[in-house]
N, C-alpha and C positions, 0 to 999 in steps of 0.2 A: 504494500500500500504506500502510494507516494505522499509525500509532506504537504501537498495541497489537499486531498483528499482528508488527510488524517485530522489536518487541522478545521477543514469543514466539518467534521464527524465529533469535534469536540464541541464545538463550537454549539452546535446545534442542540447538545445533550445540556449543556452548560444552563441553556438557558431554563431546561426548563427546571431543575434544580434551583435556580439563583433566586426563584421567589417562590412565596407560599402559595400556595395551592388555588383554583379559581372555576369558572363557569364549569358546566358541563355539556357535550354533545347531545345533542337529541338524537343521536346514532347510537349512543350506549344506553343498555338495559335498564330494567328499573332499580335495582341492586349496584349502582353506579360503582360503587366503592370498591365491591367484593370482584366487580369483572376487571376495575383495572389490576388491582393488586392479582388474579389471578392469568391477566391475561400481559402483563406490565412488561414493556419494551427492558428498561433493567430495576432492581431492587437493590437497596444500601439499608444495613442495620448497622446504626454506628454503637461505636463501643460507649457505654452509660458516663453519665456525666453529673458529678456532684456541683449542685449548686446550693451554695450556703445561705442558705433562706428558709423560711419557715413555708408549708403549706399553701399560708391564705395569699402570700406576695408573688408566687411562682402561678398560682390560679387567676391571680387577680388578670398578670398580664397573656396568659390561656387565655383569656373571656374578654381580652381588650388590645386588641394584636398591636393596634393604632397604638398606642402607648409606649412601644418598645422605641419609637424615632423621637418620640418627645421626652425621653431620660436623657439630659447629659451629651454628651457628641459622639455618642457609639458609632451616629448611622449618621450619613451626611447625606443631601436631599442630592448629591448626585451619585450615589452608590443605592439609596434606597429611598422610595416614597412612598406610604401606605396611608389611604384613606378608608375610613369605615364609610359605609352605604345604609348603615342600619342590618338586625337581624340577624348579628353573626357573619355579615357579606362587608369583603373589602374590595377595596382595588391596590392594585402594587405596581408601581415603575421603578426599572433601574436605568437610568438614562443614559447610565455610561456605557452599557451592554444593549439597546436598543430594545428592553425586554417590558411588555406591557402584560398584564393578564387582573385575574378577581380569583377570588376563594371564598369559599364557604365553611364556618364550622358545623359540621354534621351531625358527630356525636361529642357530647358532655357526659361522663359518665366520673364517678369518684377515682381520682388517680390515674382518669384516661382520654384524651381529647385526639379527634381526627377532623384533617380538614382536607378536602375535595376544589382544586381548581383546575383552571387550565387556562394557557398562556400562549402567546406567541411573542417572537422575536427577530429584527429584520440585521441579517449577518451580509452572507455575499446574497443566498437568497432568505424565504419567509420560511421560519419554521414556526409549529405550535404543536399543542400535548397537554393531557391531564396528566396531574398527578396527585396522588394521595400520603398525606403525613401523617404519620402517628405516633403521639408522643404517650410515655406509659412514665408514670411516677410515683416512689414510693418512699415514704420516710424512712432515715435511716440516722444512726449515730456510730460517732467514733470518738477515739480521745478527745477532737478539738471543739465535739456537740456534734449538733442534729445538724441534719439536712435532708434536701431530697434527690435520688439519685433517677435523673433523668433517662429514659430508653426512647432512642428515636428510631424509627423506618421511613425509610423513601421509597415509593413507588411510580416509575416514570413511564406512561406509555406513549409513542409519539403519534400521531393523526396519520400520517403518514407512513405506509408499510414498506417502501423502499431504505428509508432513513432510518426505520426502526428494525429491518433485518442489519443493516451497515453497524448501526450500534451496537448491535450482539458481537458480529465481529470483532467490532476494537474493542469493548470490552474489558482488553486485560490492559489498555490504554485511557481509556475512560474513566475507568473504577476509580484509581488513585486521583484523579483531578476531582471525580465528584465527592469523591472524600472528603480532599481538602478546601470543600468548597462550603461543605457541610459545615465542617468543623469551625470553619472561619465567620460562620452565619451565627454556629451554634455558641462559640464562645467568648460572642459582641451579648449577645443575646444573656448569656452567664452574667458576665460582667454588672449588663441592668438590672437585673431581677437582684443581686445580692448588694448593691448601693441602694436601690430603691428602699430594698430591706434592714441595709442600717441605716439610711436615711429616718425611717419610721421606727428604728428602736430608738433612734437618739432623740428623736423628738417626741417620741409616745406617743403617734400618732395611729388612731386605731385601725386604719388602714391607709395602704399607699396608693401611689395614683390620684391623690387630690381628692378621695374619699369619694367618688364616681363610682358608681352604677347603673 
């Protein structure tokens, strides 16, 4: 596979990783979820992630996605923009990656949240794709306290069946980029949730987020 190729193959996968989750096709089933994860171009379950936070600070920003760009300078409006719509529905742009899409949270269940979107983004040419996130959390302690240890999956299917057999292929190319692309999402994302959280222990304040719901 030559270096034009390979790089449009990342490229293409890239994006639909690089935001949360959004619309859905009126071409997939009514079990939306269960066909992409079953039927999904590739899958990534990243290794668990402790973030030192209590419960109600790490659900707050589950239940309030839009909140995670308005902590601090994690996310800068040209790496990421997310607007809520109402309802659990966002929209997401990263400008610097030409990547537009919306997401939905689906299920709210205790210690588990999944959301359903799908995206496109305009590289040499237009790709787009669902994909489905599932985050599982559970409390845990060690010598330095509590926390909760984050489990995440990615499931990516692309709209497209020429670009989404090409992706199988690279693959062993792919993986590691969307790794690290996870990872670098997921531990801006760390970061907010456990200042948000002593933010509110130092000031007692009984919840974060500006006490919104």
């Amino acid at each position: 596979m030559n270096a034009n190729w390979r790089s449009i193959i990342i490229l293409s996968l890239l994006f639909c990783l690089a935001w949360p989750p959004s619309l859905f096709s009126e071409q997939l089933p009514q079990d939306k979820v269960q066909h992409i994860i079953d039927t999904s171009t590739i899958t990534r379950v990243q290794r668990p992630l402790a973030v030192r936070a209590d419960r109600k600070t790490l659900e707050y920003f589950i239940d309030h996605v839009e909140e995670l760009t308005k902590h601090g300078r994690d996310f800068n409006r040209k790496e990421l923009i997310l607007k809520a719509r109402g309802n659990g529905r966002y929209r997401v742009q990263m400008p610097l990656k030409h990547i537009t899409g919306e997401f939905e949270l689906v299920e709210r269940q205790p210690g588990r949240a999944v959301y359903l979107g799908h995206g496109s983004a305009a590289t040499f040419f237009h790709f787009s794709g669902a994909i489905v996130l599932v985050i599982d959390h559970t409390a845990e302690k060690d010598d330095t306290g509590g926390y909760e240890e984050v489990k995440t999956s990615v499931h990516v299917k692309f709209d497209n069946e020429l670009f989404a057999l090409l992706a199988k292929i690279a693959s062993p190319i792919l993986a590691p980029k969307l790794d690290k692309l996870v990872t670098k999402f997921s531990t801006k994302i760390k970061k907010v949730v456990e200042t948000a959280y002593a933010n509110r222990k130092n000031t007692k304040c009984p919840q974060s987020g500006g006490d919104k719901q």
